[in-house]
C-alpha positions, 0 to 999 in steps of 0.5 A, a space after each residue: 500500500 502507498 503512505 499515506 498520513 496515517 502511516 509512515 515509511 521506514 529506511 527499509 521501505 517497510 510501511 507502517 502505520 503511525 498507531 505502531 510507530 506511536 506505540 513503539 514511542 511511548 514504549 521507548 519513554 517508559 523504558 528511559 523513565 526507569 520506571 518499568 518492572 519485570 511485568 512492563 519488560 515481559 510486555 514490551 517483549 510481547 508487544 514486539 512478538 505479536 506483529 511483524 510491524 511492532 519489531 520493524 518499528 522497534 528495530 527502527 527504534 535501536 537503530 537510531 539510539 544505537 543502544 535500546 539493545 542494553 536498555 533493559 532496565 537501566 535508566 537510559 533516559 538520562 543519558 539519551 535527553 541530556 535536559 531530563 535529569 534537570 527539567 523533568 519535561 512534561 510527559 507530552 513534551 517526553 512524547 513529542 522529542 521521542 517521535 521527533 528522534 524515532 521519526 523524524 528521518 533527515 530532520 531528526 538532527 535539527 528536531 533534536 536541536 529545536 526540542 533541547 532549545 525548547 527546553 533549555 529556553 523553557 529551563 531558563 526563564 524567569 518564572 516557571 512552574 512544574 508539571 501539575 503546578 500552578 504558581 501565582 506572581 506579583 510583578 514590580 508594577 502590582 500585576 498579578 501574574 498566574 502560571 498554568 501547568 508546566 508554564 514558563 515567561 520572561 519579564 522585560 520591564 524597562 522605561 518604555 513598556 512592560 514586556 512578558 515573553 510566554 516561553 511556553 503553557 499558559 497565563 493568566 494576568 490581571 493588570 492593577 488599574 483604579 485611581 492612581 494605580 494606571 501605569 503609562 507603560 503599554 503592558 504586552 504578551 509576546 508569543 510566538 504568533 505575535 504580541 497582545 496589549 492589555 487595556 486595562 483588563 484580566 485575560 488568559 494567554 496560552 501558546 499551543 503548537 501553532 497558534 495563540 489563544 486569548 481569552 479575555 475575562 475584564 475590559 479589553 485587549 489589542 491583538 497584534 499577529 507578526 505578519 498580520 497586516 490588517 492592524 490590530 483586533 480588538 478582543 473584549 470581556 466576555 471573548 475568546 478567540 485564536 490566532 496565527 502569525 499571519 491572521 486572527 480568527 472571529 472571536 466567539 463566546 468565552 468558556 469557562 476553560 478558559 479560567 477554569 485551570 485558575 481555581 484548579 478545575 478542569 471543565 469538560 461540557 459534552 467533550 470528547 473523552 480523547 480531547 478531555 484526557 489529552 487536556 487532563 494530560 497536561 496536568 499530569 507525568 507519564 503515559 496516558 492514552 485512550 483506545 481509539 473505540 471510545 475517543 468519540 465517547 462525550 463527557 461534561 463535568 467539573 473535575 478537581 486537578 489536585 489529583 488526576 489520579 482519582 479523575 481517571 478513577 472516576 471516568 468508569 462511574 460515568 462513561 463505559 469505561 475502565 482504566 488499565 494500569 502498567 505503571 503508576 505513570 502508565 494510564 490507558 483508557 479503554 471499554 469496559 469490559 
């Protein structure tokens, strides 16, 4: 058969699909985590005994680390991501630097560069916050400033404006303002699609793959894309919207996600289960996956993030479902039964 987007080529000309190359990723974390025991080595051994594809894609896997044949149960994640043993990156940030190294092909040496430049701009930021953590500042001019999980931001004030960089995650700020608190400084939030200019106002930010979102909760913002070239866009309270380097997209009605991370709750209304667990991930270290029969099944509720541990518990009270452990780091959802 031809590749496709759901599949993927190997040196060998062996096709593949990416559910196989994915899981041969996600095998590779766990064994580099350390946290694998015997039951989790006798079933990576049998993952890669059941078909011909699961040990293409795990020879593909030795052959770009050149070692996975020693693996075992030495802790070999230190080794091969030189930037764990300090940052603890996300497990979604584990993932997506394995796939870039197992899959990456010509691109694997510049995807390793851009993934540990990341990583390495996200370590040595100014205000950071871990993986499930949210952390509260106050900067020199009264702004409060509230980092989301596994957020980073660089802060630049100077005599011209007041400049705060997303790194990576998501803020939200609330800016002083009332009689004699206003600051004639413009305060900006630069990301990686262009910068936003608070007016007066409480909003979130957050920077996703390839896009911002903004989220406005109080008075207003100004949205500047880099390579926009039709100005500004005005966002006010009550708004929500995304944007690119090049354009802004119609706002609509804000959602309680929006702030609902702040007061450390995660709100689902009629989401899919493999959009929810996807945003539940981030909250969490490890593995966590849904069997793709039941990624279209809808929830809605209000989940507290202190343990996202019992919010995996509880999933089975209100959908068809049971939850698979390998490891305490290792969640995978699927049908009951």
């Amino acid at each position: 058969m031809a590749a496709s987007r759901n599949t993927l080529t190997l040196p060998s000309g062996r096709i593949i699909s990416r559910a196989t190359a994915d899981a041969a990723a996600d095998w590779l974390t766990l064994l580099m985590s350390g946290e694998a025991g015997d039951e989790q080595q006798d079933q990576w051994r049998q993952w890669r005994q059941a078909h011909v594809d699961h040990e293409a894609a795990w020879q593909h896997v030795e052959a770009v680390t050149g070692r996975m044949k020693l693996l075992e149960r030495a802790p070999a994640y230190t080794a091969l991501s030189s930037y764990a043993a300090s940052s603890r990156p996300s497990s979604a940030g584990r993932r997506r630097a394995t796939r870039m190294l197992l899959w990456g092909g010509m691109a694997v040496g510049a995807g390793l560069l851009a993934s540990r430049t990341s990583a390495w701009r996200t370590s040595m930021a100014d205000l950071r916050s871990g993986t499930g953590e949210r952390r509260n500042f106050t900067l020199d001019d009264g702004t409060q400033l509230t980092l989301n999980t596994d957020s980073a931001v660089n802060v630049r004030f100077d005599a011209n404006q007041r400049r705060i960089q997303l790194v990576a995650g998501e803020i939200m700020i609330a800016t002083r303002h009332g009689p004699g608190q206003s600051d004639p400084r413009p305060l900006l939030v630069a990301t990686a699609e262009g910068s936003i200019r608070s007016l007066g106002t409480r909003f979130t930010v957050r920077q996703r793959a390839d896009r911002t979102s903004v989220a406005v909760l109080e008075s207003a913002v100004e949205i500047f894309p880099w390579a926009g070239s039709g100005g500004a866009r005005l966002l006010r309270a009550g708004e929500q919207t995304q944007f690119s380097r090049d354009a802004v997209d119609a706002p609509r009605s804000a959602d309680d996600h929006a702030q609902a991370w702040a007061r450390g709750q995660l709100v689902a209304d009629e989401q899919r289960l493999d959009d929810f667990l996807a945003e539940l991930d981030r909250y969490r270290r490890g593995v966590l996956r849904v069997d793709p029969r039941i990624a279209g099944l809808r929830l809605s509720g209000v989940f507290p993030l202190a343990d996202t541990d019992r919010i995996l518990d509880t999933l089975p009270s209100v959908l068809p479902v049971r939850v698979e452990w390998r490891t305490r780091f290792w969640a995978t959802v699927v049908p009951a039964g």
